[in-house]
C-alpha positions as CSV (number, residue, x, y, z in Angstrom):
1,X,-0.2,-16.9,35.8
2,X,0.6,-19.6,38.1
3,X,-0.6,-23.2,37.9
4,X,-3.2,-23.2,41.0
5,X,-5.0,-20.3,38.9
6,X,-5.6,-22.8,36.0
7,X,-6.4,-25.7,38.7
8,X,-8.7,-23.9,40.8
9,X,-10.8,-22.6,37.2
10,X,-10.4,-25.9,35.8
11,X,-13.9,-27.1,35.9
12,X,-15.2,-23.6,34.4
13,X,-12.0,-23.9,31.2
14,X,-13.1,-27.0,30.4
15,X,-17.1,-26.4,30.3
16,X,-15.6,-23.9,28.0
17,X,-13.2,-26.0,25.9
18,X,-15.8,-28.3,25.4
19,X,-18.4,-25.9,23.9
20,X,-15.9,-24.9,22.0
21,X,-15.4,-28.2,20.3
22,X,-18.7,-29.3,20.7
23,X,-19.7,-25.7,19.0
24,X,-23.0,-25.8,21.8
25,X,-24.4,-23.4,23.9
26,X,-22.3,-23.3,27.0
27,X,-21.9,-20.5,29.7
28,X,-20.5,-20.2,33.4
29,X,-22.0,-17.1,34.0
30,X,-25.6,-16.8,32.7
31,X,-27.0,-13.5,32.3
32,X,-30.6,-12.2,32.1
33,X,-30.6,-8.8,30.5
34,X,-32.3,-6.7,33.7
35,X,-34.4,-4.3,32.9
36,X,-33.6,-2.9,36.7
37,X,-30.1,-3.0,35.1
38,X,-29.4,-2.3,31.7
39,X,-32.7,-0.5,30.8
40,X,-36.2,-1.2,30.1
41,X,-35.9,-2.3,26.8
42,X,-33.0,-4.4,26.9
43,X,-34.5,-8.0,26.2
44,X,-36.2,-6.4,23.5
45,X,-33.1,-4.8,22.3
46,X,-31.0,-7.4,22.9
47,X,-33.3,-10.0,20.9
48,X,-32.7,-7.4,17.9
49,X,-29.6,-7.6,18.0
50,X,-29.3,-11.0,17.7
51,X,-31.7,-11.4,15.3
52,X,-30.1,-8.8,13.0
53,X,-27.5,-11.7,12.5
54,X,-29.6,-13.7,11.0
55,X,-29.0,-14.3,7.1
56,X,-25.6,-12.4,7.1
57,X,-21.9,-12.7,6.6
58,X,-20.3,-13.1,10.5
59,X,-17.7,-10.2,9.4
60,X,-14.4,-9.7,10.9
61,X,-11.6,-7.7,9.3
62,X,-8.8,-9.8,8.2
63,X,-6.3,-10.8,5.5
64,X,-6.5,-13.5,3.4
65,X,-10.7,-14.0,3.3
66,X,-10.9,-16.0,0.5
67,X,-14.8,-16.8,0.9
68,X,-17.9,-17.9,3.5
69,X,-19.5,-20.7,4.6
70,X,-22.5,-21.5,6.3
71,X,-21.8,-23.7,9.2
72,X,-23.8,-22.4,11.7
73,X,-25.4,-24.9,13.7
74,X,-28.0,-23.1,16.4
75,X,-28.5,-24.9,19.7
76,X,-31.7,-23.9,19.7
77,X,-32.5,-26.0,16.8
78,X,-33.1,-23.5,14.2
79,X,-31.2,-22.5,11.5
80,X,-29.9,-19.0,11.3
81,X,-28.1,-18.8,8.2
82,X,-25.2,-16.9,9.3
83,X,-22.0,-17.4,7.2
84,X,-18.6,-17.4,8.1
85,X,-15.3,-16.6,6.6
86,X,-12.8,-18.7,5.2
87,X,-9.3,-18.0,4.8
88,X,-5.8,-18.9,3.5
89,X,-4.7,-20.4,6.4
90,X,-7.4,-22.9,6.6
91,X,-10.7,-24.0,6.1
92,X,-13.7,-22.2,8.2
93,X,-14.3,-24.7,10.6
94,X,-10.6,-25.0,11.9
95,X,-9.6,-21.4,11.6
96,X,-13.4,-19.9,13.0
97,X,-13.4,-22.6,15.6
98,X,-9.7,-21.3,16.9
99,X,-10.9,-17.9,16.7
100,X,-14.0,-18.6,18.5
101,X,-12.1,-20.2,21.0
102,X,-10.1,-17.7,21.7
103,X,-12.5,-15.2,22.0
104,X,-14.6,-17.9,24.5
105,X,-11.4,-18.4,27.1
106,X,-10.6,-15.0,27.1
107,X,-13.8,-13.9,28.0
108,X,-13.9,-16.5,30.8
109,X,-10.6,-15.8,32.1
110,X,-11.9,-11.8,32.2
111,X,-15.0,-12.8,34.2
112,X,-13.4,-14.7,36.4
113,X,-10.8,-12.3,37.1
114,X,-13.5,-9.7,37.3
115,X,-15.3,-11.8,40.0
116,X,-12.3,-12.6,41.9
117,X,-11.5,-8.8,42.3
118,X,-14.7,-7.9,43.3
119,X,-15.3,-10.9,46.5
């Protein structure tokens, strides 16, 4: 990719760099779950989903799990009780956070290549 990509999404990278660290709520492209578009019950469904989080191990399939911890912190306020793993090559906070990051820049980068293509 070439430098006036990452210079012209600067602003939206770091909103979500800082999240990241900051381990808020952040998001470039808020969505509202459209009944018009993704179904009537879709709010409902959604909310159920998210709920059904609540109280349980954040799983994802990888070596070297070597426990959980609960570090959740909602910015909402409220505690959800959602655990996460550690592993052997690093505590949870470091290794979760660089995971979550990951997984937060590379969805930005795919919505804004997806909005790009489509203007």
């Amino acid at each position: 990719m070439s430098q006036n990509w990452f210079e012209t999404h600067r602003e939206t990278l770091d909103g979500a760099i800082a999240a990241c660290e900051a381990r808020g709520y952040w998001s470039a492209y808020p969505e509202v779950p459209s009944g018009r578009i993704y179904g009537e019950d879709a709010k409902k469904d959604g909310m159920a989903a998210w709920k059904s989080r609540f109280g349980n191990n954040f799983a994802i399939d990888q070596p070297g799990i070597t426990g959980w911890v609960d570090t959740e912190r909602s910015s909402c306020g409220f505690k959800t009780d959602i655990t996460y793993l550690i592993n052997s090559a690093g505590s949870a906070p470091r290794s979760s956070g660089v995971l979550l990051a990951a997984g937060r820049l590379r969805f930005v980068a795919s919505r804004i290549l997806v909005e790009e293509s489509v203007v």
